[in-house]
C-alpha positions as CSV (number, residue, x, y, z in Angstrom):
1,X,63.9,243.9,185.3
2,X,63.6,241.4,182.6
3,X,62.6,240.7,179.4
4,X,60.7,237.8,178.1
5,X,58.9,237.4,174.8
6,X,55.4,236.5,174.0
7,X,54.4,233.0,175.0
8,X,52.4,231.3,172.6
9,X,49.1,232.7,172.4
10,X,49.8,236.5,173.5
11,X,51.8,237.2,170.3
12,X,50.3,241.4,169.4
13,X,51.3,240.4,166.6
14,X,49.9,236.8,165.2
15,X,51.7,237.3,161.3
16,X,54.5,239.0,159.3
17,X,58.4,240.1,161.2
18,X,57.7,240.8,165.0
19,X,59.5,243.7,166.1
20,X,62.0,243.5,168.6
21,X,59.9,245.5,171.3
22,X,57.4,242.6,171.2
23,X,58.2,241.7,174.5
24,X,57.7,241.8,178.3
25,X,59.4,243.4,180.8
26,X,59.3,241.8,184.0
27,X,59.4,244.1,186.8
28,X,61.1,243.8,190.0
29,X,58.2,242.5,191.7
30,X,56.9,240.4,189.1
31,X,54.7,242.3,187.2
32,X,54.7,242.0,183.5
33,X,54.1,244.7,181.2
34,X,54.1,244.8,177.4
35,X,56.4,246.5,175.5
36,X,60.8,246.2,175.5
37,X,60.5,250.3,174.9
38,X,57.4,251.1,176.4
39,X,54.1,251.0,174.8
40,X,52.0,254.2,173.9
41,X,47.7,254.1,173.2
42,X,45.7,256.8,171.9
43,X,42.5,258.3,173.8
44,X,40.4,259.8,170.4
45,X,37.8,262.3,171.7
46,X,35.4,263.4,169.3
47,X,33.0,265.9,170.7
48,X,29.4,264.6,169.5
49,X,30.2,261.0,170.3
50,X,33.2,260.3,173.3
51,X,35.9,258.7,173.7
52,X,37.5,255.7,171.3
53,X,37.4,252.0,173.0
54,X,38.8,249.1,172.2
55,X,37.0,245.5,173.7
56,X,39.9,243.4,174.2
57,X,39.9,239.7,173.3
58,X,39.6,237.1,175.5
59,X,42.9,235.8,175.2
60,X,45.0,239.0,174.9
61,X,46.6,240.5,179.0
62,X,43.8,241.3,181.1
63,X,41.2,240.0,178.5
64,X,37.6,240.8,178.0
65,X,38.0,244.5,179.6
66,X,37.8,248.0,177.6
67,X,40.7,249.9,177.3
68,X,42.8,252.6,174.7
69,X,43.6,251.2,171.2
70,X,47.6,251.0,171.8
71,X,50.6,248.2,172.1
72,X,54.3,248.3,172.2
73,X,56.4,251.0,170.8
74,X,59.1,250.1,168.2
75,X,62.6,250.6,168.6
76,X,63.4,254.2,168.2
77,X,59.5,255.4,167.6
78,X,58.5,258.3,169.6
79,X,55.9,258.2,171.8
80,X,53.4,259.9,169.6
81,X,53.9,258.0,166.5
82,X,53.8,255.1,168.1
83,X,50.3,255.7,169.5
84,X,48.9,256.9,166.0
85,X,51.0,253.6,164.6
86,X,48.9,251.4,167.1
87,X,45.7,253.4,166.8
88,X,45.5,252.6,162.9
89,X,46.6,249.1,163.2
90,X,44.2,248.1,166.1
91,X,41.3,250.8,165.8
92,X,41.7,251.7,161.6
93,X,42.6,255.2,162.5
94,X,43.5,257.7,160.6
95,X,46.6,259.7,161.3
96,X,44.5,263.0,159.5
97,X,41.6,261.9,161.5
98,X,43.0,263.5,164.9
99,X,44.9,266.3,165.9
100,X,47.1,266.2,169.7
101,X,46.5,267.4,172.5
102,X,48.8,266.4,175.1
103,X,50.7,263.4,176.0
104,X,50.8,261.8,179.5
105,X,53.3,259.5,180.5
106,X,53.7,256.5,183.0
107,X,56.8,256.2,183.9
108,X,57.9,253.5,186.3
109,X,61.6,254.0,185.7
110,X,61.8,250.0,184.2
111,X,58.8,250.9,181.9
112,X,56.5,254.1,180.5
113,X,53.1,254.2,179.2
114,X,52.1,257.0,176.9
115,X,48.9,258.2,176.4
116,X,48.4,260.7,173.5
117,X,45.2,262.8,173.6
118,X,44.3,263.6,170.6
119,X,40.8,265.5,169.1
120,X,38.7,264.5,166.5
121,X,39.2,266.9,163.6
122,X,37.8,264.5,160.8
123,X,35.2,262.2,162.2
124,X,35.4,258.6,161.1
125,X,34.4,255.1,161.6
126,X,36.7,252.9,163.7
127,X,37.5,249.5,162.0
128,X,38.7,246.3,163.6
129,X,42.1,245.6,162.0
130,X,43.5,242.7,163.9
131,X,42.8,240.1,166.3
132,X,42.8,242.1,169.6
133,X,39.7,243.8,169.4
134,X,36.4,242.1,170.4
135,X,34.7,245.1,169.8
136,X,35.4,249.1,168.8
137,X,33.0,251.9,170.2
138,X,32.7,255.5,170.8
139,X,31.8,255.7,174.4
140,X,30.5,259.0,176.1
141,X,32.5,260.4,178.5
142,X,30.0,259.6,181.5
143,X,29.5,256.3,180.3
144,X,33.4,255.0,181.1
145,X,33.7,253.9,184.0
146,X,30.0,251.9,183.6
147,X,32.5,249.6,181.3
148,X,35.3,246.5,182.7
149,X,38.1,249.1,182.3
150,X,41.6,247.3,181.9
151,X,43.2,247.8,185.2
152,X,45.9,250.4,183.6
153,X,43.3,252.6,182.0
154,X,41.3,252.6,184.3
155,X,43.8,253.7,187.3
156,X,44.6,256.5,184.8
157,X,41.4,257.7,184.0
158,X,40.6,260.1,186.7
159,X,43.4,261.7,185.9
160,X,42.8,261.7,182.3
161,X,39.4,262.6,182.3
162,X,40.2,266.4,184.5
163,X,42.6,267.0,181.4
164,X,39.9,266.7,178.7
165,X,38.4,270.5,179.4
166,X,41.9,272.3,178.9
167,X,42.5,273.6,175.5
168,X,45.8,275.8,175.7
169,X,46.2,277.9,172.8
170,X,49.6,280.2,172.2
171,X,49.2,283.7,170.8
172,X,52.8,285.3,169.2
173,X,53.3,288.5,169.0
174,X,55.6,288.3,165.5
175,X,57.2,291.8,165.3
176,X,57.9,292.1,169.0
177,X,60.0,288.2,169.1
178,X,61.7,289.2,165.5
179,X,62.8,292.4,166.9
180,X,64.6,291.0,170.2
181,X,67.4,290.0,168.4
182,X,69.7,292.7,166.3
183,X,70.3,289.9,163.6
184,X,69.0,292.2,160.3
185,X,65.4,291.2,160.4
186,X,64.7,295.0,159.2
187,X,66.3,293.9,156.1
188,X,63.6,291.3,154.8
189,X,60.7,291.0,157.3
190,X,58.5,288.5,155.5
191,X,61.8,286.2,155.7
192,X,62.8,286.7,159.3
193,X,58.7,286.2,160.2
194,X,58.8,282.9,157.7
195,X,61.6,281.4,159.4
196,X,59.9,282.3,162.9
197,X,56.8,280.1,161.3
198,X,59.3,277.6,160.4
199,X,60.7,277.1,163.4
200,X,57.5,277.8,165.6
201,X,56.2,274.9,163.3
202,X,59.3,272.0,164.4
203,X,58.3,273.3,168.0
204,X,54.7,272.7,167.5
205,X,55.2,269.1,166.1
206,X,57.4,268.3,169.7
207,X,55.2,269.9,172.1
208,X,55.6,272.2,174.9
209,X,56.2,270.9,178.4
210,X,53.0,270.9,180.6
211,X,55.4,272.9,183.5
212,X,56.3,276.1,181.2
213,X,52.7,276.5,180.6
214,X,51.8,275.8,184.2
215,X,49.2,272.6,183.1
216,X,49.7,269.3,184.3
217,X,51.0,266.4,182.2
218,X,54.3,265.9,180.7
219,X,53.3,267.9,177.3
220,X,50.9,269.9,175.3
221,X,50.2,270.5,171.8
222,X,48.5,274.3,172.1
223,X,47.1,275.8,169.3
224,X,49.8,277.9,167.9
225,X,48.5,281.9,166.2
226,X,51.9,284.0,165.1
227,X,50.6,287.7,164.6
228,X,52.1,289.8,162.0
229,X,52.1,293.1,160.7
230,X,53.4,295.5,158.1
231,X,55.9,294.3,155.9
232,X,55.5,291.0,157.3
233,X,51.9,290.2,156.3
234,X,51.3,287.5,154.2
235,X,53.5,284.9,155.7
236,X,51.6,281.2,155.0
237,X,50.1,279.3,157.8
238,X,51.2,275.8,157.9
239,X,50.2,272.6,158.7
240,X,50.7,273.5,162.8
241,X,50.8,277.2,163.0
242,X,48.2,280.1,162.0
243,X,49.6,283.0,160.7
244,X,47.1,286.2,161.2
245,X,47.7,289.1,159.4
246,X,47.2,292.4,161.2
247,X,45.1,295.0,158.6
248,X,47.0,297.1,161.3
249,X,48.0,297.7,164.5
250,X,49.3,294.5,166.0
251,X,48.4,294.8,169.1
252,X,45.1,295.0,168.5
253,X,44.8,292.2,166.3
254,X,46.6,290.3,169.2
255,X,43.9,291.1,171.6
256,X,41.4,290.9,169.3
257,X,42.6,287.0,168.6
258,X,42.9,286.3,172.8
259,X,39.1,287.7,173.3
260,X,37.9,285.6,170.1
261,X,40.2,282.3,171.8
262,X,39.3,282.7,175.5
263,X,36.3,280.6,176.9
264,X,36.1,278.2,179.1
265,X,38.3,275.6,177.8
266,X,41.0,277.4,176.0
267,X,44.2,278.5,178.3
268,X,45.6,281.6,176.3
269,X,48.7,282.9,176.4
270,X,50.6,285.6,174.4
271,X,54.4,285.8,173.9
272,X,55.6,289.7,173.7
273,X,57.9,291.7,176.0
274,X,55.7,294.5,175.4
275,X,54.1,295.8,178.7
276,X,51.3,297.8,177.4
277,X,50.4,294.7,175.5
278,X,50.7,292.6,178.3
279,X,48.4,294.8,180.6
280,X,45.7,294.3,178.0
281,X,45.6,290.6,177.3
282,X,45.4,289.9,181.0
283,X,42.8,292.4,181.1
284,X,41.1,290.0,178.4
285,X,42.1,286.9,180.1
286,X,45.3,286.1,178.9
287,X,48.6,285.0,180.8
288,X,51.9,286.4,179.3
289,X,55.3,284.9,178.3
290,X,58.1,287.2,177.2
291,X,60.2,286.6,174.5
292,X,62.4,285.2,175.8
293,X,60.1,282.0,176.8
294,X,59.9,281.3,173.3
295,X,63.0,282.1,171.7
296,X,64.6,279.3,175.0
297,X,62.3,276.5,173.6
298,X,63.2,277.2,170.0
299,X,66.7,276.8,170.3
């Protein structure tokens, strides 16, 4: 492998400081891809309208086909912000606009790709912000592959596509994870469920691994609902996790949220070590994780 920087003409970046991952990397065999530390592009799916393309310029790699609004990730950036990063500079998206849903990665060991799909929560109006883009448009799902796909999007696309109908959502059982660990919740259990938020939030922002929550892909961003009950009721959502207040029994607020979340996108599964629970949330189409599942990932 090799790096080279842009030759004149394929600058991503025609004014201002270029970063130092403005480059290629020259595989093995001679391929070229962009990006010193990988690169990373954003899929946007809005649900009236499709998905988010960018017409490439003529004189940009693989010019005048359709691809993901994306570039080269910046020393240090993860793979997430440097999609949203790339999204806004190239498409005018904003970060507010779109909420993730998982992230799958290319990795060829010399190089990665990151796709980040992310929903449309706020719809909005793409912009064209810089000199790659020919052309933005939302294109219906069906209507893709009818486009010139860039040869990288459109040998992941098939694959992309068969993600865009899972929706996993994570149900927690508050009292029953507080409560598997002697460490004087009892004392204050709005604080002990706050902190749970707090740190159910951090894991929220990262992701969960597509293998612990037996999906495909290399992570997920479910929809995260923390249960609680008694004492601990009135704990506030935040910006990643719901917090649902049980008027009273737990458990059936629980099931009660898994019925209201299951359909025919949505993956549900609850986090409790309680067995009756358990038998009745599969009963209502639920997998089930014990508390220990989640208190491994947040430490």
């Amino acid at each position: 492998m090799t790096i080279e920087p842009p030759a004149p003409g394929e600058s991503r970046r025609p004014s201002g400081p270029r970063d130092p991952g403005d480059a290629w990397v020259v595989a093995p065999g001679g391929e070229r891809y962009w990006g010193r530390f990988g690169a990373a592009g954003l899929l946007a799916l809005d649900p009236e309208r499709g998905v988010l393309l960018q017409h490439r310029v003529s004189w940009s790699h693989f010019g005048d086909t359709w691809a993901l609004p994306g570039g080269a990730r910046h020393e240090g950036e993860s793979a997430t912000a440097g999609a949203l990063r790339e999204a806004a500079e190239e498409a005018g998206v904003p970060d507010a606009a779109v909420r993730p849903r998982l992230m799958s990665v290319l990795d060829l060991g010399y190089w990665s790709y990151a796709t980040l799909v992310a929903d449309v929560i706020r719809p909005f109006e793409p912009t064209i912000s810089d000199p790659e883009s020919r052309e933005l448009a939302w294109v219906p799902i069906d209507e893709v592959e009818s486009k010139p796909l860039h040869p990288g999007f459109a040998a992941s696309w098939a694959q992309l596509r068969s993600t865009l109908g899972l929706r996993p959502a994570i149900v927690v059982d508050a009292a029953n994870v507080v409560g598997s660990v002697p460490d004087g919740w009892w004392k204050d259990r709005a604080g002990a469920a706050a902190s749970l938020v707090g740190r159910i939030t951090a894991l929220a922002a990262i992701g969960v691994p597509g293998e612990l929550l037996g999906l495909g892909e290399d992570t997920w961003f479910p929809e995260w609902i923390v249960v609680v009950e008694g004492g601990a009721r009135g704990v506030a959502s935040t910006a990643g996790v719901q917090v649902a207040d049980a008027p009273g029994s737990g458990d059936d607020t629980i099931v009660t949220e898994v019925r209201r979340l299951v359909t025919g996108d949505r993956r549900v599964c609850v986090v409790s070590s309680d067995r009756e629970l358990g038998r009745r949330v599969t009963e209502a189409g639920a997998t089930v994780h014990g508390t220990r599942w989640l208190r491994d990932q947040l430490s």
